[in-house]
N, C-alpha and C positions, 0 to 999 in steps of 0.2 A: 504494500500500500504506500503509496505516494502524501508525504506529510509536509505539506509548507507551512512553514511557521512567519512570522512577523521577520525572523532574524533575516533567512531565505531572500524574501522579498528582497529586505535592507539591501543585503549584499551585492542584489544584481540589479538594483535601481541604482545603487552609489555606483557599478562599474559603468553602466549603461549613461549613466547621467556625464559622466567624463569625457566621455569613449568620443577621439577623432571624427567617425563616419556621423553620428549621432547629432554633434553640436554642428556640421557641418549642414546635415541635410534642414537644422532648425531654422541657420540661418539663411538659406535657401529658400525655402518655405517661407520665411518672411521677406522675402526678393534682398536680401542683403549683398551685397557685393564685394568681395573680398579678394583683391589683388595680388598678394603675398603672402608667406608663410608666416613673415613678423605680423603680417595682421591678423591672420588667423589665430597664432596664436594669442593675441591679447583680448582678441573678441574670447574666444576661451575663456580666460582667467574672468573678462568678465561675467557671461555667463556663468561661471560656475561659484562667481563670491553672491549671486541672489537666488532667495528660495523662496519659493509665491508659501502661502498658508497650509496648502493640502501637502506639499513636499516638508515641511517643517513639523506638519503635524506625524506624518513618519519618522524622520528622526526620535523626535519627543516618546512617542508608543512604542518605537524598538528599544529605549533606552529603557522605559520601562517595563517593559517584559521581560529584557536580564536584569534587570534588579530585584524584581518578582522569581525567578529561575535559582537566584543568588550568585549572579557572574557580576556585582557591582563593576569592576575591571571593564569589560566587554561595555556595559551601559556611558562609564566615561568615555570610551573611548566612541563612540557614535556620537554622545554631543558635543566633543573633542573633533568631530568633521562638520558638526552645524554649520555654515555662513551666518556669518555675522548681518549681513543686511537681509531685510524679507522683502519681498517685492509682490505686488498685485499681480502682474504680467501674466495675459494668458499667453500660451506658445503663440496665435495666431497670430495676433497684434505686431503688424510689419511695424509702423511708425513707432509703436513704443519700444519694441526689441532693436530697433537700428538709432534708437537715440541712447535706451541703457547702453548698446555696445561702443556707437559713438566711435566708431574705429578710424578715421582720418588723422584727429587731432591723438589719439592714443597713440599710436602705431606711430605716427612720428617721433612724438616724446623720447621712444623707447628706443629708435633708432638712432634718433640723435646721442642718445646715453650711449649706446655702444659703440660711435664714430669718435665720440671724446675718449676712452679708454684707449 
């Protein structure tokens, strides 16, 4: 018999929510446009420092179902990946996902940082 628990979930939402092909095809989906690999990756980092309400309330329920199990350990460490910002955003929302990502003025910043070193 096939037993998904909360934890299960956790683990292939948090891989899946990371995961290259994934954030690529979100931003696509929101006609986002993304010219280079420095920009990709900072649209990344930003998608993944915001959690809308229903993805935060996962964190929060897996953390406590190992506290409930008695793995305190295992529960710090899921809200130990919380993001710190929560965000409304649904995935669909072009305008508002290509203004959190904001990747022009990002992606330069960070170029520029690494043509000074």
């Amino acid at each position: 018999m096939n037993e998904w628990t909360l934890s299960n979930i956790f683990n292939f939402y948090s891989f899946l929510r990371k995961h290259p092909l994934v954030i690529r095809q979100r931003l696509s989906d929101a006609h986002v446009q993304i010219g280079s690999t420095e920009k990709f990756l900072v649209a990344a980092r930003r998608l993944e420092a915001h959690v809308t309400p229903s993805e935060r309330r996962l964190f929060f329920r897996t953390a406590s179902a190992h506290l409930a199990s008695g793995c305190p350990l295992l529960a710090l460490d899921v809200l130990s990946r919380l993001p710190k910002a929560l965000s409304s955003i649904a995935v669909a929302e072009s305008s508002t996902l290509s203004s959190l990502v904001n990747i022009d003025g990002a992606a330069d910043k960070v170029i520029g940082r690494r043509q000074r070193m």
